[in-house]
C-alpha positions, 0 to 999 in steps of 0.5 A: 598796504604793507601786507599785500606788498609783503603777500605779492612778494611771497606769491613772485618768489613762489612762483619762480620757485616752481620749476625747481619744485616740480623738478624735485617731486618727479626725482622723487617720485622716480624710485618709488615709480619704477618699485611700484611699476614691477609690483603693479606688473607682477599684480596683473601677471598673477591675476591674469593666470588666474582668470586664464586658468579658471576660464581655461578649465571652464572651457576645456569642460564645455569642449569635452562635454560637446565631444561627449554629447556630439558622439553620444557617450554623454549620460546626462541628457538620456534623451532630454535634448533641447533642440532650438 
């Protein structure tokens, strides 16, 4: 019996101890946040410019080769078009 008083006791005394807990985590958590925010947002500039850069060439060389198949300069076809 003693024992649960004693349990009951350490469970009211850590409850009321939770505000003041939380409290202290979120300042804790405040510095590493804002060092882990501007890593997380230089991360995703430099993996965004390098899929734009890889889609953009990609891009650029269908443009070119639809200009060059449209005016009929392109020598990879030689007549070997699909027409759909």
């Amino acid at each position: 019996m003693i024992g649960e008083a004693v349990n009951g006791i350490r469970t009211v005394a850590t409850l009321t101890l939770e505000k003041r807990l939380v409290a202290n985590y979120l300042a804790g958590l405040e510095d590493t946040w804002a060092e882990e925010h501007k890593a997380a947002m230089v991360g995703g500039f430099a993996s965004g410019y390098s899929e734009f850069i890889f889609m953009g060439v990609d891009a650029l060389l269908f443009y070119v080769g639809a200009l060059m198949v449209d005016a009929g300069t392109s020598q990879c076809y030689d007549g070997a078009l699909v027409q759909t």
